[in-house]
mmCIF file as Biopython writes it, N, C-alpha, C and O atoms, coordinates in Angstrom:
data_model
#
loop_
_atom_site.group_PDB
_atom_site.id
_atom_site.type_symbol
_atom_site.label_atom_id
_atom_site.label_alt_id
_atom_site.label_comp_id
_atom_site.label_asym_id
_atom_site.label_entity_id
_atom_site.label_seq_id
_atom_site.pdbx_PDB_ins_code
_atom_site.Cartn_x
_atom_site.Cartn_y
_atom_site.Cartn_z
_atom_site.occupancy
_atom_site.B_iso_or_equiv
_atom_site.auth_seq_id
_atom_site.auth_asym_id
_atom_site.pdbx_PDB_model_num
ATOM 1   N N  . UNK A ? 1  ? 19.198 9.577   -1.988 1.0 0.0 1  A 1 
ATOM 2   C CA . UNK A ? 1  ? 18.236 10.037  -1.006 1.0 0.0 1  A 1 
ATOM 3   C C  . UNK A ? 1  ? 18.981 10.919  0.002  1.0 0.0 1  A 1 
ATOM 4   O O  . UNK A ? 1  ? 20.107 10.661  0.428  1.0 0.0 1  A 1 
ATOM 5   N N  . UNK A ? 2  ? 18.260 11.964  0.335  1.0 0.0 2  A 1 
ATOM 6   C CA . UNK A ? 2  ? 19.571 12.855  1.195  1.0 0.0 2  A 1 
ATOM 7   C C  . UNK A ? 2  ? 18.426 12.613  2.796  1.0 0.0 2  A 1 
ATOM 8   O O  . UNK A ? 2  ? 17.276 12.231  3.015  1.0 0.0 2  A 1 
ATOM 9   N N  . UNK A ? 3  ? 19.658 13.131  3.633  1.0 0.0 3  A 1 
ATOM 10  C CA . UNK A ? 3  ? 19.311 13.061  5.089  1.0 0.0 3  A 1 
ATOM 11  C C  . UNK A ? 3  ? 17.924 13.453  5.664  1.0 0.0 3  A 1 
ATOM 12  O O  . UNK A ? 3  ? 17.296 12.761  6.465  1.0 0.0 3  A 1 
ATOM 13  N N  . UNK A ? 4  ? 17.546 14.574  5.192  1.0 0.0 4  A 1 
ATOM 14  C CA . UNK A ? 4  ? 16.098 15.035  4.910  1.0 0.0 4  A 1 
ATOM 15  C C  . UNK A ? 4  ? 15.293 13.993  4.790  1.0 0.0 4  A 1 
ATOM 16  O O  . UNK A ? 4  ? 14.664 13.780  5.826  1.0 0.0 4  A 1 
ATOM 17  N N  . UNK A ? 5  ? 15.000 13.025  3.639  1.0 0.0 5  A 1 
ATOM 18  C CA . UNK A ? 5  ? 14.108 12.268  3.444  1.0 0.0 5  A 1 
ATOM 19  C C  . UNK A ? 5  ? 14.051 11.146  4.042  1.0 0.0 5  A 1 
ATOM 20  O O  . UNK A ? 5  ? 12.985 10.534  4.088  1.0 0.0 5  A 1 
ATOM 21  N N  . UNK A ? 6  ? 15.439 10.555  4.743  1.0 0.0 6  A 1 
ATOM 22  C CA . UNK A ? 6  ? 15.456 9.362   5.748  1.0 0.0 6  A 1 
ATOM 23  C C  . UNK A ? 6  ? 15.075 10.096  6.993  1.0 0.0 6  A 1 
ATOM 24  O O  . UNK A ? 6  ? 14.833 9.212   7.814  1.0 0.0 6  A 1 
ATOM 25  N N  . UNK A ? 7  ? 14.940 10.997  7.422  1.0 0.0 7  A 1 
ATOM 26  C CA . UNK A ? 7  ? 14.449 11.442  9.062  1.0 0.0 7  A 1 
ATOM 27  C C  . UNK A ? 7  ? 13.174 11.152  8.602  1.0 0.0 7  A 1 
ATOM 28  O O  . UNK A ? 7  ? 12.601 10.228  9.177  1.0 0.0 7  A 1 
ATOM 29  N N  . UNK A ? 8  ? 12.447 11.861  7.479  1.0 0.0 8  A 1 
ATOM 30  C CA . UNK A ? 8  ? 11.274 12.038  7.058  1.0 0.0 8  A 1 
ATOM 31  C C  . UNK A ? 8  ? 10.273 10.070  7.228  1.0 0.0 8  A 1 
ATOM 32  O O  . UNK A ? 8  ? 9.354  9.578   7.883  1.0 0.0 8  A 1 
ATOM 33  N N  . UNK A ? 9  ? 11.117 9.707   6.319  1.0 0.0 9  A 1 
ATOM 34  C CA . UNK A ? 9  ? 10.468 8.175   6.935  1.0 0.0 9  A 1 
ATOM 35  C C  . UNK A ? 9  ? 11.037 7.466   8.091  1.0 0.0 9  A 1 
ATOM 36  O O  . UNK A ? 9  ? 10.708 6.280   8.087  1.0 0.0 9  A 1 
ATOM 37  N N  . UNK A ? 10 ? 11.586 7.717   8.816  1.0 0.0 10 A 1 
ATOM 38  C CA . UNK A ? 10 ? 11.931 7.444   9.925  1.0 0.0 10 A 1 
ATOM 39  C C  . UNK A ? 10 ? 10.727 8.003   11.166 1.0 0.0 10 A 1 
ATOM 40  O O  . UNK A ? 10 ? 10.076 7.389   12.012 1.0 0.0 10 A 1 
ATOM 41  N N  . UNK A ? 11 ? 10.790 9.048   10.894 1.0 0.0 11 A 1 
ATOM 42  C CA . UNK A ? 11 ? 9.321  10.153  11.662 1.0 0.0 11 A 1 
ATOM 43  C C  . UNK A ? 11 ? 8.071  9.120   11.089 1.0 0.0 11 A 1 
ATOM 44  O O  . UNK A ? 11 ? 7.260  8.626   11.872 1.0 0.0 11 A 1 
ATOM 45  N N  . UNK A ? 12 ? 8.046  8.944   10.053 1.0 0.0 12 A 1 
ATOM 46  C CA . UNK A ? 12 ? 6.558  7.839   9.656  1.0 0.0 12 A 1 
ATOM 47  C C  . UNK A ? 12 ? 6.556  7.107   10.434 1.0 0.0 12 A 1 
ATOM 48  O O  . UNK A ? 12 ? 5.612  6.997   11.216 1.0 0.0 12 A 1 
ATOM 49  N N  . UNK A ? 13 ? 7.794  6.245   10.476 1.0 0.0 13 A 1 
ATOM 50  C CA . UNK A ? 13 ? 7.479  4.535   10.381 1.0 0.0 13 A 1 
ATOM 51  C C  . UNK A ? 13 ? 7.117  4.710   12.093 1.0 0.0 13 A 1 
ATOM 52  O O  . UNK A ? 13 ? 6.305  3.907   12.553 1.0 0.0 13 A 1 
ATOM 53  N N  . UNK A ? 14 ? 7.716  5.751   13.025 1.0 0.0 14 A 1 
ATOM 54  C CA . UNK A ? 14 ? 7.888  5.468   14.301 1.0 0.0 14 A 1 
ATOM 55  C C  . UNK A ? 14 ? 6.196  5.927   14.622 1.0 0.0 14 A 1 
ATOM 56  O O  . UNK A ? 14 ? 5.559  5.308   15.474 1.0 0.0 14 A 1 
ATOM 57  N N  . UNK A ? 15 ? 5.615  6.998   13.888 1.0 0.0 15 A 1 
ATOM 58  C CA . UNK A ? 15 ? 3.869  7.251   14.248 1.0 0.0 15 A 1 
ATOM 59  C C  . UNK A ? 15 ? 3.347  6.331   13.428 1.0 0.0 15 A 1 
ATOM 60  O O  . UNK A ? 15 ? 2.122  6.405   13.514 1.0 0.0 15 A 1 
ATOM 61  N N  . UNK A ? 16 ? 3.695  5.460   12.639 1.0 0.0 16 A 1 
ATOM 62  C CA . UNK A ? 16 ? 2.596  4.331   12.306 1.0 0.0 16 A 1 
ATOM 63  C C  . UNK A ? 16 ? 3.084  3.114   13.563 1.0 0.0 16 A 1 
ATOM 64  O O  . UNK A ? 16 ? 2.218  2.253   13.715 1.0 0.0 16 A 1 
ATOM 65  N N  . UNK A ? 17 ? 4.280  2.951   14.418 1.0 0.0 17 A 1 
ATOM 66  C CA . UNK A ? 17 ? 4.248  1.974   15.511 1.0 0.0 17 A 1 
ATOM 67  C C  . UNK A ? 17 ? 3.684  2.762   16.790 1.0 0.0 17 A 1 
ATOM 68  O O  . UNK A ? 17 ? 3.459  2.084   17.793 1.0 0.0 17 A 1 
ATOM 69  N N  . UNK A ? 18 ? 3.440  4.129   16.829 1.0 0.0 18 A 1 
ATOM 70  C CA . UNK A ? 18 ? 3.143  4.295   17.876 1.0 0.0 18 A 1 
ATOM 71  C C  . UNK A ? 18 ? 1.312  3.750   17.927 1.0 0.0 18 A 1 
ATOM 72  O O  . UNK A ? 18 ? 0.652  3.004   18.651 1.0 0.0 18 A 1 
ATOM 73  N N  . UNK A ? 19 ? 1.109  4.390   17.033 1.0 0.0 19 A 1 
ATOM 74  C CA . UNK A ? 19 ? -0.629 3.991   16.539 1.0 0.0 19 A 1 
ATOM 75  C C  . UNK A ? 19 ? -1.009 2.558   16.214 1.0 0.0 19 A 1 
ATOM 76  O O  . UNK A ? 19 ? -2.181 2.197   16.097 1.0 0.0 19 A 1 
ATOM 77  N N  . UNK A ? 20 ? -0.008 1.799   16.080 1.0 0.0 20 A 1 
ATOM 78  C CA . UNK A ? 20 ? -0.190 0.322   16.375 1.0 0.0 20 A 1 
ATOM 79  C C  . UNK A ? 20 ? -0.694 -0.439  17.676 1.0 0.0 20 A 1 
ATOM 80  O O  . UNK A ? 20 ? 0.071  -0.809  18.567 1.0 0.0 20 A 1 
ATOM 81  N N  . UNK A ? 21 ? -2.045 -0.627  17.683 1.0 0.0 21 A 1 
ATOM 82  C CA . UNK A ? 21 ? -2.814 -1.315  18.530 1.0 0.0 21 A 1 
ATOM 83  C C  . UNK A ? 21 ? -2.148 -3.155  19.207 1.0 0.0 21 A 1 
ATOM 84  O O  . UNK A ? 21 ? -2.339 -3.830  20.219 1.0 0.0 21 A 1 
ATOM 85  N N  . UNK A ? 22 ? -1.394 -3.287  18.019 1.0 0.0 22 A 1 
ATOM 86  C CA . UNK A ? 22 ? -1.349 -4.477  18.401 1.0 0.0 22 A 1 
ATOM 87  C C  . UNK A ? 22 ? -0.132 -4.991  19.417 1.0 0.0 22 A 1 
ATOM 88  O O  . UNK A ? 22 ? 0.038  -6.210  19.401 1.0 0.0 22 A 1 
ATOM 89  N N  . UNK A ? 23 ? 0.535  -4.404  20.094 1.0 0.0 23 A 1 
ATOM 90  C CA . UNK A ? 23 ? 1.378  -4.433  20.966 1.0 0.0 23 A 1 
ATOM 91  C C  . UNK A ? 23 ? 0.955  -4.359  22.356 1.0 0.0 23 A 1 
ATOM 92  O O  . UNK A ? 23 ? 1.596  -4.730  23.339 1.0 0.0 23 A 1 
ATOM 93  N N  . UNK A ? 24 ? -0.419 -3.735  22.311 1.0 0.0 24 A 1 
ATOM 94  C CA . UNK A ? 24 ? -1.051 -3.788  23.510 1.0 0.0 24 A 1 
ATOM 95  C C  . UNK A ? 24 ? -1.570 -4.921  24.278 1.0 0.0 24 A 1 
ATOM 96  O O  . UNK A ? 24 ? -1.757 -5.040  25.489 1.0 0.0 24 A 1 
ATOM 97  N N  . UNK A ? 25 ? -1.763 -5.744  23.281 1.0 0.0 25 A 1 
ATOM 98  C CA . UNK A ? 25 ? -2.037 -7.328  23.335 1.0 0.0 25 A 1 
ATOM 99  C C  . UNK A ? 25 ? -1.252 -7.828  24.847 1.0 0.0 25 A 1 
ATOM 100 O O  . UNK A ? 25 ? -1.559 -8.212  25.976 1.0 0.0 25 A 1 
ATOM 101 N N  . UNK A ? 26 ? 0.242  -7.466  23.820 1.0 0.0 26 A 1 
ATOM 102 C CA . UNK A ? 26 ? 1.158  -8.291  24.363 1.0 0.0 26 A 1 
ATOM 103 C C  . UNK A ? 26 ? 1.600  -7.850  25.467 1.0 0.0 26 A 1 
ATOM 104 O O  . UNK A ? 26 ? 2.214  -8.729  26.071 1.0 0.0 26 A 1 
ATOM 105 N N  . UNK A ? 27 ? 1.546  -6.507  26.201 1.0 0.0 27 A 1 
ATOM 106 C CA . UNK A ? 27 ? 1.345  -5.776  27.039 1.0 0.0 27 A 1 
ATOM 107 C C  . UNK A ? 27 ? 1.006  -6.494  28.023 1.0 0.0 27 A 1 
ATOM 108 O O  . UNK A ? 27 ? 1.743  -7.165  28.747 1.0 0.0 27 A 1 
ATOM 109 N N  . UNK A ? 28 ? -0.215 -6.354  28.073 1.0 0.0 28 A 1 
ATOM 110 C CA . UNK A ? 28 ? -1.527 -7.059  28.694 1.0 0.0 28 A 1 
ATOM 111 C C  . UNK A ? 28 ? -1.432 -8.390  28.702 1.0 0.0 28 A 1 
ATOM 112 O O  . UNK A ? 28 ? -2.391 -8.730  29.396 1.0 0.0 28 A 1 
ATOM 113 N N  . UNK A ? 29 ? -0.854 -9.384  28.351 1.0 0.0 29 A 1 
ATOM 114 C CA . UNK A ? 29 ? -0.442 -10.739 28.604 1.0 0.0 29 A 1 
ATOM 115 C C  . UNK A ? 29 ? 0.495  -11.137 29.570 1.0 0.0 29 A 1 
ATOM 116 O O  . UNK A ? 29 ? 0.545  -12.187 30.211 1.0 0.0 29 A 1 
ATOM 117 N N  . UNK A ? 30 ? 1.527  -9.763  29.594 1.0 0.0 30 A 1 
ATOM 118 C CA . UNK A ? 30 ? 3.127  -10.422 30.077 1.0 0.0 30 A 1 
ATOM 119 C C  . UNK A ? 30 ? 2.269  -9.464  31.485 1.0 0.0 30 A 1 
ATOM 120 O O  . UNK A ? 30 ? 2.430  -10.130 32.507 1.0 0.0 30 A 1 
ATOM 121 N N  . UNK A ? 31 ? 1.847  -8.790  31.645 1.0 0.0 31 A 1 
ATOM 122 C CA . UNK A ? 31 ? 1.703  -8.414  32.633 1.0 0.0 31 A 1 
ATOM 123 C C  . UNK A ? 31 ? 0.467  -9.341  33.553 1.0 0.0 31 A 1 
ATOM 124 O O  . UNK A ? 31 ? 0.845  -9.781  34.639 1.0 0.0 31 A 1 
ATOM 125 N N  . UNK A ? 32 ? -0.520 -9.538  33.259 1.0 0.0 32 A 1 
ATOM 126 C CA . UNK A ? 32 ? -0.811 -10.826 33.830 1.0 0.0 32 A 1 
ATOM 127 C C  . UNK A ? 32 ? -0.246 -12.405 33.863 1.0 0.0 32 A 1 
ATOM 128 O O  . UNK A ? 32 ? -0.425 -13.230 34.759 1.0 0.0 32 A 1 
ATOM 129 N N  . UNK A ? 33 ? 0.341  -12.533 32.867 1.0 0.0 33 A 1 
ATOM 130 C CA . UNK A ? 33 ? 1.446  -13.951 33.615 1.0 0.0 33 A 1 
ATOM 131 C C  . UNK A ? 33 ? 2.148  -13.725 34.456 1.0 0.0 33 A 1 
ATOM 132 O O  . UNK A ? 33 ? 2.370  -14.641 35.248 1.0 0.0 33 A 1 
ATOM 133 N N  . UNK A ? 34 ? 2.684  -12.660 34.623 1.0 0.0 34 A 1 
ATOM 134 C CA . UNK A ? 34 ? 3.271  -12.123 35.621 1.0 0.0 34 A 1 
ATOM 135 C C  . UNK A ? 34 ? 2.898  -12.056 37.104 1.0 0.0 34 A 1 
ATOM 136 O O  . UNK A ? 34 ? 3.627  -12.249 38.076 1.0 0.0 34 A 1 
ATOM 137 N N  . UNK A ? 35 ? 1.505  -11.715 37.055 1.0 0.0 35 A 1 
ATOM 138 C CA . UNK A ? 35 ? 0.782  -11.835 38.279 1.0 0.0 35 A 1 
ATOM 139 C C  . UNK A ? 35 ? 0.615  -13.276 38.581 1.0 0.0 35 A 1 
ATOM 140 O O  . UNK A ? 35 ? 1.113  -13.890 39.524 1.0 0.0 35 A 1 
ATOM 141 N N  . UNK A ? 36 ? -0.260 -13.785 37.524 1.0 0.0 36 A 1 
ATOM 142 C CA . UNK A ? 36 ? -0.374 -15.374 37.962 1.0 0.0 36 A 1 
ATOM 143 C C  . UNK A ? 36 ? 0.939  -16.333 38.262 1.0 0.0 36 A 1 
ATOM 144 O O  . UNK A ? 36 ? 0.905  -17.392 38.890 1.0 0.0 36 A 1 
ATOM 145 N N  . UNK A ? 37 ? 2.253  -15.639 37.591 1.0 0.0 37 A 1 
ATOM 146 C CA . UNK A ? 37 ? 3.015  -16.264 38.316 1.0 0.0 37 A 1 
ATOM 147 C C  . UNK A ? 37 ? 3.990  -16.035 39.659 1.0 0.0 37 A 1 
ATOM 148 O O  . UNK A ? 37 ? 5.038  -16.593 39.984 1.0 0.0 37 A 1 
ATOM 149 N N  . UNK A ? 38 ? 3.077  -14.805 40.407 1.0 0.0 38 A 1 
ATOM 150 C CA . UNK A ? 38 ? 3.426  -14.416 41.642 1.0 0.0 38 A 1 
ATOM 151 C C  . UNK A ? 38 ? 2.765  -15.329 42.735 1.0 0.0 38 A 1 
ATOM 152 O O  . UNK A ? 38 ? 3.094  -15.814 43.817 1.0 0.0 38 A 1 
ATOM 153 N N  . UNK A ? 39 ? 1.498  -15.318 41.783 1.0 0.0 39 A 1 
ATOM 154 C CA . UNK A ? 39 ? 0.255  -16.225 42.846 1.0 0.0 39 A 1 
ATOM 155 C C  . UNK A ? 39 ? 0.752  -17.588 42.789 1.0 0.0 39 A 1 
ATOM 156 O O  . UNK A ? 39 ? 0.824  -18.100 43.906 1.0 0.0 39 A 1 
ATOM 157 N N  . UNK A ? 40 ? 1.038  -18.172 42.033 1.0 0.0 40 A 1 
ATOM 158 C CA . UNK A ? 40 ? 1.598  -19.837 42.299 1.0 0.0 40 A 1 
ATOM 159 C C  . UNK A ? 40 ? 2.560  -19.760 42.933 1.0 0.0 40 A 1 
ATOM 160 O O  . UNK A ? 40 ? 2.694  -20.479 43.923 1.0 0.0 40 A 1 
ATOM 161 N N  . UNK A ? 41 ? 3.726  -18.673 42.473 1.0 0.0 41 A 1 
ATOM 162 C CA . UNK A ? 41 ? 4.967  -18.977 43.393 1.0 0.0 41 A 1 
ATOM 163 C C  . UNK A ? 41 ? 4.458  -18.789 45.037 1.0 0.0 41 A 1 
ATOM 164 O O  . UNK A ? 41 ? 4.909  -19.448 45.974 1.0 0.0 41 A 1 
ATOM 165 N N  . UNK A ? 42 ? 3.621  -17.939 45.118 1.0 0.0 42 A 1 
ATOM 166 C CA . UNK A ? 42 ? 3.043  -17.867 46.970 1.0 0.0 42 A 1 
ATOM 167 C C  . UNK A ? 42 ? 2.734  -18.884 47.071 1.0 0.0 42 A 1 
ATOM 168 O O  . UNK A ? 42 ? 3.305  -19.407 48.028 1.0 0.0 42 A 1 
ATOM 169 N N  . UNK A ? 43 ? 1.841  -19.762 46.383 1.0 0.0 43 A 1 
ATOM 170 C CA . UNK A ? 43 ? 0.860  -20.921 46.962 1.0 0.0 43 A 1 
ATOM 171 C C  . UNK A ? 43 ? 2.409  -22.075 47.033 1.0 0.0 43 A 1 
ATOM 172 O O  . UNK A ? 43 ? 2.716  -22.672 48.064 1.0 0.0 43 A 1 
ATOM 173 N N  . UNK A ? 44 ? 2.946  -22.146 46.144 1.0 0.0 44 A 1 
ATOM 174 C CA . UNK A ? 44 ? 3.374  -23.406 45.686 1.0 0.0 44 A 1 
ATOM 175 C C  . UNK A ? 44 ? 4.859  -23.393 46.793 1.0 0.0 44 A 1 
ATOM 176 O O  . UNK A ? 44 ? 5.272  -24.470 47.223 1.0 0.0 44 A 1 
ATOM 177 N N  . UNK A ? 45 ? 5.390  -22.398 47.077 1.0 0.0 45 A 1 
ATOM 178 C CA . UNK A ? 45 ? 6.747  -22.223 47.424 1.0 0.0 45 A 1 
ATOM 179 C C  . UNK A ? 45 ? 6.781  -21.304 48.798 1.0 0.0 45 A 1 
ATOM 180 O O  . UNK A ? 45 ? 7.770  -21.492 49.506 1.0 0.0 45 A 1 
ATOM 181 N N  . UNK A ? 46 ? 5.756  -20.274 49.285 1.0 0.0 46 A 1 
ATOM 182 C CA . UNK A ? 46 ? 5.954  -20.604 50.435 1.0 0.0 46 A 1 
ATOM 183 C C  . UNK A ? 46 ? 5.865  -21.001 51.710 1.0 0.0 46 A 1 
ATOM 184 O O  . UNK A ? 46 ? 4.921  -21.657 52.151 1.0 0.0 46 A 1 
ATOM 185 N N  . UNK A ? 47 ? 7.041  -20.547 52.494 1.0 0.0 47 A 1 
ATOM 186 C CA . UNK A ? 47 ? 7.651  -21.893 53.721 1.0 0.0 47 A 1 
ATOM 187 C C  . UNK A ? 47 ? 6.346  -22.349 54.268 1.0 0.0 47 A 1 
ATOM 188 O O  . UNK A ? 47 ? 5.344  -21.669 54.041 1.0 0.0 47 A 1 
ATOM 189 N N  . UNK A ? 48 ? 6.282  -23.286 54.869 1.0 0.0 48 A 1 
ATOM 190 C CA . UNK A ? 48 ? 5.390  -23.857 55.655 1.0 0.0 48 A 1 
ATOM 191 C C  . UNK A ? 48 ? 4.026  -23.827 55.547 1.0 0.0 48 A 1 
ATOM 192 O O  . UNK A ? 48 ? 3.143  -23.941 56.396 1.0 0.0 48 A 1 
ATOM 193 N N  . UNK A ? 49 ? 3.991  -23.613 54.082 1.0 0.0 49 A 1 
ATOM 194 C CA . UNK A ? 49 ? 2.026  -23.018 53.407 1.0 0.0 49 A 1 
ATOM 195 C C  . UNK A ? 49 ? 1.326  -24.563 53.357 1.0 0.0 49 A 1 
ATOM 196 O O  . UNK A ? 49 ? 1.522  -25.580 52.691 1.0 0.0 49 A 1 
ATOM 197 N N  . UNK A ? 50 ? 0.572  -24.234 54.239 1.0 0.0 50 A 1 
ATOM 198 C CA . UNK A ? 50 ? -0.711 -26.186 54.178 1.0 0.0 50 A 1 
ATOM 199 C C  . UNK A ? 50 ? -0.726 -26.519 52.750 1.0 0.0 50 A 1 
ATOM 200 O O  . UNK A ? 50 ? -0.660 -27.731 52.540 1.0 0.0 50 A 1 
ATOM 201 N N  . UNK A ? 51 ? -0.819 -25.521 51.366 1.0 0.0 51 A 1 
ATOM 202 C CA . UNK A ? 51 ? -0.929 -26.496 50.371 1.0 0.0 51 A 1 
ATOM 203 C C  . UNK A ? 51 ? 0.537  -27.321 50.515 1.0 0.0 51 A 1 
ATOM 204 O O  . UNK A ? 51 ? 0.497  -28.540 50.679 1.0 0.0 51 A 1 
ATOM 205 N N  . UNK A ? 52 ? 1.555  -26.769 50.464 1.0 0.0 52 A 1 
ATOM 206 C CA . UNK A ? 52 ? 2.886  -27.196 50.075 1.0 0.0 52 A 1 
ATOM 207 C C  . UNK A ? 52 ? 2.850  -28.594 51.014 1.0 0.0 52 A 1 
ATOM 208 O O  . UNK A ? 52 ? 2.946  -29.743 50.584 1.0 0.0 52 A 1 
ATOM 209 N N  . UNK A ? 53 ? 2.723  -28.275 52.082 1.0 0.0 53 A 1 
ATOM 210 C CA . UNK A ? 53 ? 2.532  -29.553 53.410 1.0 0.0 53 A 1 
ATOM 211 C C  . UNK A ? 53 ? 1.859  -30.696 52.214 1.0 0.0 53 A 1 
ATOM 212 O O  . UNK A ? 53 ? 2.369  -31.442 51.379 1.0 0.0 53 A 1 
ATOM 213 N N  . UNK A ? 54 ? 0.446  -30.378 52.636 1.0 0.0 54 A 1 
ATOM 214 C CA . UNK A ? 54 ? -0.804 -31.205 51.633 1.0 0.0 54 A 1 
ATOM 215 C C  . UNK A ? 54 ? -0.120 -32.091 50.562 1.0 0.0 54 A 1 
ATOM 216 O O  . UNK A ? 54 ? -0.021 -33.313 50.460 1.0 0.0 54 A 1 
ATOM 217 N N  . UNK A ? 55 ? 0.385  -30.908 49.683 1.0 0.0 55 A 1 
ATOM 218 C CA . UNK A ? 55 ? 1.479  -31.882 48.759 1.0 0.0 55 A 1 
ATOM 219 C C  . UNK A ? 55 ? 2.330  -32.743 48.685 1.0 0.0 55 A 1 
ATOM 220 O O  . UNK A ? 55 ? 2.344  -33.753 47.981 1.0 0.0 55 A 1 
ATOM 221 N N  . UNK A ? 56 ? 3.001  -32.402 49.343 1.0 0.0 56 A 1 
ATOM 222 C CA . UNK A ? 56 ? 4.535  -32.946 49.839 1.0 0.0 56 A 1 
ATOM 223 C C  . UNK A ? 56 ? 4.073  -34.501 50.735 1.0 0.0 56 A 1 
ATOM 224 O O  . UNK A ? 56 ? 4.386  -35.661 50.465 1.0 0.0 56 A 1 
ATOM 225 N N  . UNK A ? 57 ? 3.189  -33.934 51.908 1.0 0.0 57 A 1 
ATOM 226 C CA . UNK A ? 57 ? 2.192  -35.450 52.328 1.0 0.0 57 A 1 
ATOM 227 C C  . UNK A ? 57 ? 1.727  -36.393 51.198 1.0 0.0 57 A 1 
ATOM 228 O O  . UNK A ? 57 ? 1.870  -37.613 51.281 1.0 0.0 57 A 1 
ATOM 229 N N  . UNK A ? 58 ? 1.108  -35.716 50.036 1.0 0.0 58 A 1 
ATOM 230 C CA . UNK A ? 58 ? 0.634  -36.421 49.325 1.0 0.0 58 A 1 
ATOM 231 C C  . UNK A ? 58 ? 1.746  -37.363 48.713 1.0 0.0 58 A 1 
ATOM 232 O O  . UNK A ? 58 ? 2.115  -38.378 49.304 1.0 0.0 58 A 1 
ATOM 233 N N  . UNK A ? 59 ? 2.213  -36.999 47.596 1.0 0.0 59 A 1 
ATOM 234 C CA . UNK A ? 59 ? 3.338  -37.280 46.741 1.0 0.0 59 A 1 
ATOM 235 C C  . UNK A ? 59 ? 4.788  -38.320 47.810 1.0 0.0 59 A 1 
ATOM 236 O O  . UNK A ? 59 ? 5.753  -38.996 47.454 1.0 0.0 59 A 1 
ATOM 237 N N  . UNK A ? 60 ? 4.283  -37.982 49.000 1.0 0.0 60 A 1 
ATOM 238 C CA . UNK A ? 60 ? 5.191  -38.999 49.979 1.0 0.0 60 A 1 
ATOM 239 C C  . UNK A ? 60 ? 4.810  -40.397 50.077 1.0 0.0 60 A 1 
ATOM 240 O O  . UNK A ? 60 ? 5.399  -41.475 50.005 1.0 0.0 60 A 1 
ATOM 241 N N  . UNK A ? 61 ? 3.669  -40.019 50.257 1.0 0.0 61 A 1 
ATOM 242 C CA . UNK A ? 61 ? 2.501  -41.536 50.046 1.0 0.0 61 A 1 
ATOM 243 C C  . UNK A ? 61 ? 2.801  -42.163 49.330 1.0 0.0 61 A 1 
ATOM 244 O O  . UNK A ? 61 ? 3.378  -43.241 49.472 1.0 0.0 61 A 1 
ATOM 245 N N  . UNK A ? 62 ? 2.323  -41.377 47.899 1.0 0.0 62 A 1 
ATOM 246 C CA . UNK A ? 62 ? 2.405  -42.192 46.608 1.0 0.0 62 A 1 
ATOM 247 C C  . UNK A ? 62 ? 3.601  -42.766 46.379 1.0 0.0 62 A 1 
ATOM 248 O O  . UNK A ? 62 ? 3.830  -43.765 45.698 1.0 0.0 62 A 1 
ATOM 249 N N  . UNK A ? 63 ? 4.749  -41.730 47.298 1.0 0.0 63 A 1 
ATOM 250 C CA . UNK A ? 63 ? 6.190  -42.826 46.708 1.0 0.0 63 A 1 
ATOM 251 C C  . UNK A ? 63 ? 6.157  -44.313 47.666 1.0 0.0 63 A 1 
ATOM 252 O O  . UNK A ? 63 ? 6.378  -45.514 47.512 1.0 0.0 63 A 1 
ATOM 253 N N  . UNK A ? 64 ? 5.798  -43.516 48.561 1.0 0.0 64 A 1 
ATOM 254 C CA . UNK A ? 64 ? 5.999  -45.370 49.723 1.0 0.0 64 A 1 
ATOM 255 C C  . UNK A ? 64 ? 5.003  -46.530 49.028 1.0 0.0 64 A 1 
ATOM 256 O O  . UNK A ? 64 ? 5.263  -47.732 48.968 1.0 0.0 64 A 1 
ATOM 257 N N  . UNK A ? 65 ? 3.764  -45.847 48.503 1.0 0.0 65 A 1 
ATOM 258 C CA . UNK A ? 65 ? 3.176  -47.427 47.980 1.0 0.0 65 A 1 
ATOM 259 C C  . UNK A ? 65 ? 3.442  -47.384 46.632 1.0 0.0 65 A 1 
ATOM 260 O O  . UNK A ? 65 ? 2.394  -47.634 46.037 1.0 0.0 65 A 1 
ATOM 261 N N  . UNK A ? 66 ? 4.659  -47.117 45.607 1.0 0.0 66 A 1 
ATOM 262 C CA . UNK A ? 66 ? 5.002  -47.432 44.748 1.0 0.0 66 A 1 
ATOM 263 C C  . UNK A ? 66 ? 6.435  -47.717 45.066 1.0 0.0 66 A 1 
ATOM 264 O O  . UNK A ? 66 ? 7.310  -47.748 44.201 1.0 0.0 66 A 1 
ATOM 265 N N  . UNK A ? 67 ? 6.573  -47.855 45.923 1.0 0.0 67 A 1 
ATOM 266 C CA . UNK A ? 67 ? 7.712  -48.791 46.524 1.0 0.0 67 A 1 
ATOM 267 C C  . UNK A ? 67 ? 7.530  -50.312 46.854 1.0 0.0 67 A 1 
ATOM 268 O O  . UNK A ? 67 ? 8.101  -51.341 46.495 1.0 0.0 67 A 1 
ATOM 269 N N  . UNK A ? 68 ? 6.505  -50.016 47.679 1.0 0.0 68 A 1 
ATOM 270 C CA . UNK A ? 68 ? 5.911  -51.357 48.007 1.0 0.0 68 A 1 
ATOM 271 C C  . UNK A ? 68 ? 5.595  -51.895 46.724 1.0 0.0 68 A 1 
ATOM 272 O O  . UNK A ? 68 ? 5.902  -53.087 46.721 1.0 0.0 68 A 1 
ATOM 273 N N  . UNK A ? 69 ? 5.043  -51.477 45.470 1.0 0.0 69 A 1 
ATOM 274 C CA . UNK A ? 69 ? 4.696  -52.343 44.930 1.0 0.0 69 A 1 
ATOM 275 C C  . UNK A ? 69 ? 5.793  -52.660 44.204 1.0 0.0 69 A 1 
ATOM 276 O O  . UNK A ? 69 ? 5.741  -53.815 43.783 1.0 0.0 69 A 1 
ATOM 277 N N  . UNK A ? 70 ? 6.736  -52.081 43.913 1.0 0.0 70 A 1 
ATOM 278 C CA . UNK A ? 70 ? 7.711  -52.764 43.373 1.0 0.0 70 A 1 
ATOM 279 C C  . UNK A ? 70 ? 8.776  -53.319 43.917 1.0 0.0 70 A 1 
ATOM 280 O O  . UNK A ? 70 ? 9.582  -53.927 43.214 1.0 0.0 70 A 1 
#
């Protein structure tokens, strides 16, 4: 096979991935987990945010009366 005919399918294979739909998928996934995991890290992590409080109150509780009970 001479050099000619490997550019030649090389030039294919790269316009049958460009015309491949299905990468867009995945596109479009990583880029919204991405977001949603901007939005938890705000809620969840930062400083002094009432949920984090809320939580942290909560889960304090639950350790003191699972102390007590054991």
């Amino acid at each position: 096979m001479d050099i000619q005919a490997i550019f030649t399918q090389l030039k294919l294979i790269g316009i049958k991935f460009a015309k491949n739909q299905r990468g867009v998928h995945a596109i479009e996934y990583a880029i919204i987990s991405s977001g949603i995991t901007m939005i938890v890290s705000v809620i969840f992590f930062y400083d002094n945010g009432s949920f984090k409080n809320a939580l942290t109150e909560l889960f304090d509780g639950l350790k003191d009366k699972l102390i007590a009970i054991i």
